[in-house]
Structures are given as C-alpha cells and as structure tokens.
N, C-alpha and C positions, 0 to 999 in steps of 0.2 A: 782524684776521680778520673777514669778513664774517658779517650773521649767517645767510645762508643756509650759509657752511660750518660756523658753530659748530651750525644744526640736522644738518646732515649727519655731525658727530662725534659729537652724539651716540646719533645711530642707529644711530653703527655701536658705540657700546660699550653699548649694549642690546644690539644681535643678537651682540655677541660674549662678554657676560655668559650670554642664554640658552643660546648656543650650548655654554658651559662647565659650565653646571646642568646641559645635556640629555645631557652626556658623562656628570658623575658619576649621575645619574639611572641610566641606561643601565646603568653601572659596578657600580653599587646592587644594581639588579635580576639584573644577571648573578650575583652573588655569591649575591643571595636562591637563583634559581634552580639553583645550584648547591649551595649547602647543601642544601637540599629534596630536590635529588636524591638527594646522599650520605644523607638521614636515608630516604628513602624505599629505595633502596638495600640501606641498612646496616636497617631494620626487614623486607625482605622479605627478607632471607638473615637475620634474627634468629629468623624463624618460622621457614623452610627448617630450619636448625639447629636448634629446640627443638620440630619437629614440630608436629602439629595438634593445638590446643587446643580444650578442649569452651568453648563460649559460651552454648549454653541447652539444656535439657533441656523436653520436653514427654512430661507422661503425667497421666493422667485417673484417680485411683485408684479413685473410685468406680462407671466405667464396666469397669475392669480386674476386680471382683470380681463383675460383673451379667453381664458379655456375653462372648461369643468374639469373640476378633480385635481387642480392645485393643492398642493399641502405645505404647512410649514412643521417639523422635526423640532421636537426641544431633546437638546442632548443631555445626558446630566452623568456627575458622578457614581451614581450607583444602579445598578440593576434595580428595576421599578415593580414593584406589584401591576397589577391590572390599572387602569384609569377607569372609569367607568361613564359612558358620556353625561351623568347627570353632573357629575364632577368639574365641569366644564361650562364654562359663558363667553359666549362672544359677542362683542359690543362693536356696531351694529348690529341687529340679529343678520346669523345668516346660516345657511343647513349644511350639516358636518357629517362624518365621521368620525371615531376616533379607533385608534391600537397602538398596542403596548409591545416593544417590542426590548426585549435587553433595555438597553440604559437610556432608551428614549422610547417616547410617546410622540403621536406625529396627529395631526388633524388633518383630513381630507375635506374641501370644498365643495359642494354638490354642484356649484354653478359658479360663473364669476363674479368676482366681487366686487362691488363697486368702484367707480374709478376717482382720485384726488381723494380717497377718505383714510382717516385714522378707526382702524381696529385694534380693541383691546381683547386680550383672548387670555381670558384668567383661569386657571388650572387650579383647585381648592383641592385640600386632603391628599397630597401626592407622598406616599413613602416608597421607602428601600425594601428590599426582599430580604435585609438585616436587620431591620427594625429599626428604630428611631423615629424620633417626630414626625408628624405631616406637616410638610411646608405646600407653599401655596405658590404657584410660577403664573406670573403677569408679564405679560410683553404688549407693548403698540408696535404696531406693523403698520405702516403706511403706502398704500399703492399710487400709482405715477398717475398722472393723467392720460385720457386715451388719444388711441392715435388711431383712424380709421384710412383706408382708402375709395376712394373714387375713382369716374369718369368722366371725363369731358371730351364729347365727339366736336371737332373743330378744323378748319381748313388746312390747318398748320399741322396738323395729325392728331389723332386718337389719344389722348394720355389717359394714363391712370398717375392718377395725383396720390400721395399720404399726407395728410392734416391731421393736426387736432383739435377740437371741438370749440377753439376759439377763431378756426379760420381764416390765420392769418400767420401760416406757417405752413402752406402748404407745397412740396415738393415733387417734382414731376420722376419718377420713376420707372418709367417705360413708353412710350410713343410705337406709334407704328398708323400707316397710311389707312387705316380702315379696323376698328376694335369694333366689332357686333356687340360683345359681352364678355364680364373677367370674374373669376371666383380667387377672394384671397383665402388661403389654408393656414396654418400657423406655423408653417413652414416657407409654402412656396404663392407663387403668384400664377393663375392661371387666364391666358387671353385666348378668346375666339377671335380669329382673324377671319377676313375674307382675300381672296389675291385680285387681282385683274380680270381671270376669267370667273371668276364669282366661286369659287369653291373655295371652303371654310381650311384653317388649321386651327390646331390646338398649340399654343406656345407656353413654355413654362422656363419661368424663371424663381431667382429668392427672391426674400421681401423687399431686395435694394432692385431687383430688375436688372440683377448680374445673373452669368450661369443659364445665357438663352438657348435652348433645347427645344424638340419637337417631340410633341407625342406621337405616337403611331395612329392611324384615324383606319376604320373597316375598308376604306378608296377612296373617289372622288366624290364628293357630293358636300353639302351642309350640315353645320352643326346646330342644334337649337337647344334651348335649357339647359343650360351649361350649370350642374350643381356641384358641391361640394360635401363631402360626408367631414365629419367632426373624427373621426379617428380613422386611422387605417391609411393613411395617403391614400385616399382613393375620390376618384370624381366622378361624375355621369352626366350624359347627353344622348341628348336623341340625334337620330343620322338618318338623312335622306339620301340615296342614288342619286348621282348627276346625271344619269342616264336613265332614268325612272321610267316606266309606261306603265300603260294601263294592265299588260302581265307577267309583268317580270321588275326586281329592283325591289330593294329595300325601302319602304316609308316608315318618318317617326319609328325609325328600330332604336329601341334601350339598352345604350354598352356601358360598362364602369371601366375606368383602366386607374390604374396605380401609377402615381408620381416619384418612389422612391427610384433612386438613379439607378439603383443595381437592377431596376424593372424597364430601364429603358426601352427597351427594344421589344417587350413582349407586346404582343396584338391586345387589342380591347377584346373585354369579354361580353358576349353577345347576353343579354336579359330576356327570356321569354315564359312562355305562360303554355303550357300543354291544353287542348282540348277549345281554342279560341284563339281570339283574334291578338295578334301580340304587339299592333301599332298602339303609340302609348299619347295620350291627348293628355297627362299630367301626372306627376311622379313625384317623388321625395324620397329622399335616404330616413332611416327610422334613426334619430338619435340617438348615440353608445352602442348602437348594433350595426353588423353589416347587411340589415335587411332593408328591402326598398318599400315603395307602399305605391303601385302603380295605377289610371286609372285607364283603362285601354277606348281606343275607336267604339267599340259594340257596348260600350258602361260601365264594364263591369270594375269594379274595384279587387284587389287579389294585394295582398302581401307575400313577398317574395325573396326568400336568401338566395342569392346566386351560390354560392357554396354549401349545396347540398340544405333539405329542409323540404320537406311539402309546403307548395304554397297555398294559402288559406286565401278562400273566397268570401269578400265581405259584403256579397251584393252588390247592388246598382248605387251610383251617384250621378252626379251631375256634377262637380268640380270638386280637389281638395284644396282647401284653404290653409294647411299648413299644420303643424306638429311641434307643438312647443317645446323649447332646448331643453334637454335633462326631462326629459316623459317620454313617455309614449304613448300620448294621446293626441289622436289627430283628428283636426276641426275638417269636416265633409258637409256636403251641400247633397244630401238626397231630393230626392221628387217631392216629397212631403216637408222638408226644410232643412235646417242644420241641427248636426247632431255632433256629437262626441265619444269615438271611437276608441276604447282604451286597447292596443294594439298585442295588449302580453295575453287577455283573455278573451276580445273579441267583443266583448259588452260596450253595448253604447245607450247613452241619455243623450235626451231632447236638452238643446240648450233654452235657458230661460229667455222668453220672449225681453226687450224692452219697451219704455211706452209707446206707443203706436209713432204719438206726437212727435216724437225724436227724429221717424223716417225711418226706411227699410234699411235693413243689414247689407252689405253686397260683400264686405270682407270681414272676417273675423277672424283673429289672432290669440291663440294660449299665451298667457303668460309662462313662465318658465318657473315661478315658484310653487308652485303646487298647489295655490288656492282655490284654481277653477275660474279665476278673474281671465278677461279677454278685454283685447284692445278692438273695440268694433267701428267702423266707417261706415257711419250712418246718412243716409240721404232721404232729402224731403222731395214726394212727387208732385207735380201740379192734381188737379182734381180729373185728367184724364190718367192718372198712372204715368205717363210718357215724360214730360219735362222735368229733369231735376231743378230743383229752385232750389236748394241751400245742399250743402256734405258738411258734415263733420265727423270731429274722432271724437272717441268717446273710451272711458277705462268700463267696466263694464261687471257686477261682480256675479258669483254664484245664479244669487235671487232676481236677475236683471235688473238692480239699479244702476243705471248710469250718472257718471261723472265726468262732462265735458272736457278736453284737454286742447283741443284746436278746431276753428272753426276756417275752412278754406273758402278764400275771399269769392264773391260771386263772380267775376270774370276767368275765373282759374280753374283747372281741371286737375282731381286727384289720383293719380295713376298708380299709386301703390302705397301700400304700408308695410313699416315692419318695424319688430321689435330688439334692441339690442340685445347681445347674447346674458345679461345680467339681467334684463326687464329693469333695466333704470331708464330705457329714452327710449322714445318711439321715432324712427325716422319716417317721412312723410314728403313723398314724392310728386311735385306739383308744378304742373305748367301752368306756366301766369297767362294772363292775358289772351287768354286759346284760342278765340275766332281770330286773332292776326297772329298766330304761331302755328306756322304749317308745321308739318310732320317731313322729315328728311328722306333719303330712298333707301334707307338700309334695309336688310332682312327681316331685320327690330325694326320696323316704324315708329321713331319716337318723335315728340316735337323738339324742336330745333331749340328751344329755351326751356332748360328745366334746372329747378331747385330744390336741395333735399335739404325740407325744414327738421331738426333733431330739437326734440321738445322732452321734456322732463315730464312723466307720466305722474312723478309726486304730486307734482302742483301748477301742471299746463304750462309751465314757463319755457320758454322758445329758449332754446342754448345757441344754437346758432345756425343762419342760414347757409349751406355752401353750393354753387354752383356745380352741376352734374347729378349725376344718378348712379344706380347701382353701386352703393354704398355698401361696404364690406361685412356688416348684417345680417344682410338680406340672403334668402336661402337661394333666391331664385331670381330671374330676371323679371322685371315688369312686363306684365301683358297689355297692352295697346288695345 
C-alpha cells in the first residue's frame, strides 16, 4: 500500500471516529434535553397540583403603626386569580384594601395599626391563573411598640424628647434656647423658634435632629399654628408682620411650604380666600388631600385647595374642633352647636347631645374609624354657668352614650385633647395644681408644669404619664 493511500485511510477513520462521537454526542444531548423537559414538566404540574406558594412576604411594621395606608405584599409562586376582599380576615379587625396583582396580592391599611399587637391576616380560597387547588396564606405580623415625641420648655433649653409609652426611655433629640412649638412628620421634625429679637424661625431636621436646615418664612415676623399635613411634605402656619400697623402688614396670613430638600429654597405659598377677609382665627389640613379647611377673622368657614379648585363656602362657625385621621369629616362649633361636616359633599348632622348630667362639650374629637364615635371633654358648671367644678373625658358613641375614660383631678386644668393616629389612646394635656402654676412668657402661654396623660380609650386605663406637651399626635398646638 502506498503511502499516499495509507494517509488516505487514515483520514477517513478519523472522520468516521468523529463522525461516531458527534452521533453519541447528539444521542447525549437528546436524552439531557429530554429529561429536563419531563423534570420541567413534571415541576410545573407539581405547582399546578399544590397550588400557589407564598415565597416572601413584605411589610414595614414600624411604618404600619405611624401612618395610613401601610401594606404588607404576599409574593407567591404563581400568577393569582383575583382576591376578592370577602376572601380575607384580619385578626384584630382592622380596615383594608385589597389587589391582585401578578404573583402577588398586597393588603392596604386604611389607618394605623395598633401598636405591641399580633395580626393574623388569613387569605382563604387563593388560586393560580393555571388552575390547581385553593390554598389558604396565614401570616402573624407583629408591630413594635410606639415611640412618640415631645416637649419640655426648661431653663437648660427647649427639647423635644422621643419616648415610648413606658416613659422611661426617653431621649433628647434636638434643644435649642426658646421652642414655641414642633410638628413631627414621618420623615422630618419641625421646630418654631423664637431668636433674641422675638422673631420666629422654622427649623427642620430628621427624626434623630440631624440635617438642621431653615425653611424660608414670607420676612420678619411670627409664626403661630404650626400644623402638619399627613402626605405631601408639606406644613402650614400662620405669619404675622414684625412691623404690622394698623394699615399696612400681613396679620394671621395662611402659608404651606414643602419640606422635601429639593424644595429648599422655594418661598411659602401664600393661602387666601377671594371676596373676604383672608386673616385666618383657625385652620387644618383635610386628611389624604392637599385641601385646607380654614375659619377666617369675619366667620366665615371656606374649604380651600391651594393648587387650583374653587373654594367652597361652608358658612359661619365659631371654632373648628378637628377632622378625624383617615375622613373627612370635620367636628365645628356653629352658633347653634356642634355639628358634623362631611367635607367631600358638604352635608352636615347635628351631633348627638350627651346627658346634660355629664356637663357641657367644650372639645370634641372624631374618631378615626368611621363609627361616628368621639372623644368628648366634658365639664360640669356651678349653678351660675361660670365655675367649672369637675372635666372629664369621655368616648362618646353615635347615639350620645357616654363612656367615662378619665376624670382630671379638681386642682388641675385640662388644656387639650387628642387622639392617636390609630384611635387606640387619647393623650390628655393637664396642668396640675394650676392656681400655683403660673403661665411662662412665651408667645404660647403655657403653664410652666404640664403633663401629657396617654390613656387607653378601650378601658380608661392610664398607659403612661410623661412630662411636656405637644405630643406628636396632636394636629395642632394647645390653645391657652
């Protein structure tokens, strides 16, 4: 054999070695990709058959006990039919939401949820968009306890303290030589200052009282009612001229201005009222909206968006007493008595009287769950009308039954109420011992000794006493 035929043999028993590799090769692959299929297969009829599995849960607890409209997400293996909210229980009760969205279902919270408690949030009848069983998704969620802040006006400076509700954890987080009054936001921390020559600032810091910044203010003058709106970073006060006269100078003028930092530097925005007088004797942000609810110098009451919206004239009062979190219905004091203002359509009810016996209303508070129940501060006159002889709180329902929750002691004066953002405590603002508790010189006249009692509205039980006022609650300052 030549050797050009012996190279020719053995070229061809190479190509016909690869050619036998590239079959079992081939051969190999096919079998891979056939078991793969059968595993891929036999795992997507494994789900099909044992329904859709939860894979992660997401929920915030310490944003669930601060704010409305918390949710927690159940993720799951498979794209979900619809939920439907009867499909759904939550233990405690409390008022939801629900939507479906792909491979999760999420619950939204109308209001915040109580605080230190176990929720069980059971999801019944839950299927795949593949069909397969309805399974059933149970979770306990557990929220922290709360942590509120305060004030304490004091010689060593002004602090806003953070505690929680056992009162013996509390830590100082901002000072400064003279605090009028502070709104905490769920972001930031707001202080009225006063300086040396008596003209007000606005100071903003975070929740630790890092990050100290100045709002812009319309000039020189005073700030009063320093409130806070629930969404929007945004806050409001009334502004008086430092240089005021009798015809010329801004009095009680109504500004909002925005906290987020990219808004630094823009001006307050000026709040007024076409066809009358636009000095504002008592105000409020409307809960979930950016509408205000103001009541001017001349009576009148008016609802008002700064960003565009006719403002609606709701007639004459005499004071508003507040707007319960998560509604829009706000407690007013007309000439005729208190009524109940539902602010989406203008309709208002007479609130139900209580029994005489009890003592006159002088504050009354919505509740925030939508029963119509009120927190009322009741006082007993002497037989001229003029001397108070007893106050108390009282939970108050629909049909004006009342239900005692604290009685303030007879040497003590009650200077304000208010209700937590959940309606689980009422805080309760009381200077003890008041004929020997003078009043300080601030712009705020407060007395120099005050206590904010936090009482359980379930069953009148005192949670805890803590030193200071304007407790992080409260919509608004105490009126003196």
């Amino acid at each position: 054999m030549s050797t050009e035929q012996l190279r020719r043999g053995d070229g061809g028993t190479r190509r016909g070695a690869r050619r036998r590799r590239g079959r079992a090769f081939a051969g190999a692959f096919a079998v891979v990709v056939g078991v793969l299929a059968v595993l891929g297969l036999g795992g997507a009829a494994l789900t099909t058959v044992q329904g859709p599995r939860v894979t992660s849960v997401q929920f915030d607890p310490d944003a669930a006990v601060t704010a409305s409209g918390s949710r927690v997400i159940f993720t799951t293996s498979q794209s979900l039919d619809e939920v439907d909210p009867s499909q759904v229980t939550v233990t405690p009760a409390a008022d939801f939401t629900v939507d479906t969205s792909g491979r999760s279902v999420g619950l939204r919270f109308a209001l915040p949820l109580w605080d230190d408690t176990e929720y069980t949030v059971r999801i019944e009848g839950v299927t795949g968009l593949g069909g397969g069983p309805p399974v059933t998704i149970e979770r306990t969620l557990t929220t922290p306890p709360l942590e509120v802040y305060i004030l304490q006006r004091q010689e060593s400076g002004d602090t806003v303290y953070r505690t929680d509700l056992a009162g013996d954890a509390a830590v100082p987080v901002f000072t400064h030589p003279h605090i009028e009054d502070f709104r905490a936001t769920a972001g930031h921390l707001v202080m009225s200052t006063v300086d040396d020559d008596g003209l007000s600032h606005l100071i903003v810091t975070d929740l630790e009282g890092e990050g100290e910044r100045e709002l812009p203010l319309p000039g020189d003058g005073t700030v009063t009612d320093l409130q806070s709106a629930d969404r929007g970073n945004l806050v409001g006060y009334l502004f008086t001229d430092a240089d005021i006269g009798a015809d010329s100078g801004r009095e009680a003028a109504l500004f909002t201005a925005s906290l987020s930092a990219s808004r630094r530097d823009e001006p307050p925005t000026a709040v007024t009222r076409d066809g009358g007088d636009s000095r504002v004797d008592d105000w409020r942000f409307v809960p979930g909206t950016d509408s205000l609810l103001m009541l001017t110098f001349d009576g009148s009451l008016t609802l008002v968006t700064p960003v565009g919206g006719a403002p609606v004239a709701l007639g004459n009062a005499v004071s508003i007493d507040g707007i319960a979190r998560g509604s829009a219905t706000a407690i007013v004091e007309r000439v005729t008595g208190l009524v109940a203002i539902d602010l989406a359509t203008a309709e208002e009810t007479e609130l139900a009287p209580t029994d005489p016996s009890l003592g006159q209303a002088w504050s009354v508070i919505g509740l925030p769950d939508g029963s119509g129940d009120t927190v009322r501060v009741l006082s007993k006159l002497d037989e001229a009308g003029i001397t108070v002889e007893s106050t108390s709180v009282a939970v108050v329902d629909a049909d004006g039954e009342a239900r005692p929750v604290f009685d303030v002691p007879a040497d003590a004066s009650l200077m304000q109420a208010c209700v937590s953002p959940s309606g689980r405590y009422a805080a309760l603002l009381v200077a003890p011992e008041v004929v020997d508790n003078p009043y300080d010189g601030y712009q705020l006249p407060l007395p120099e000794r005050l206590q904010t009692h936090v009482v359980s509205l379930e069953d009148g039980a005192e949670v805890v006493a803590l030193r200071g006022f304007d407790i992080s609650w409260c919509q608004s300052a105490p009126r003196p």
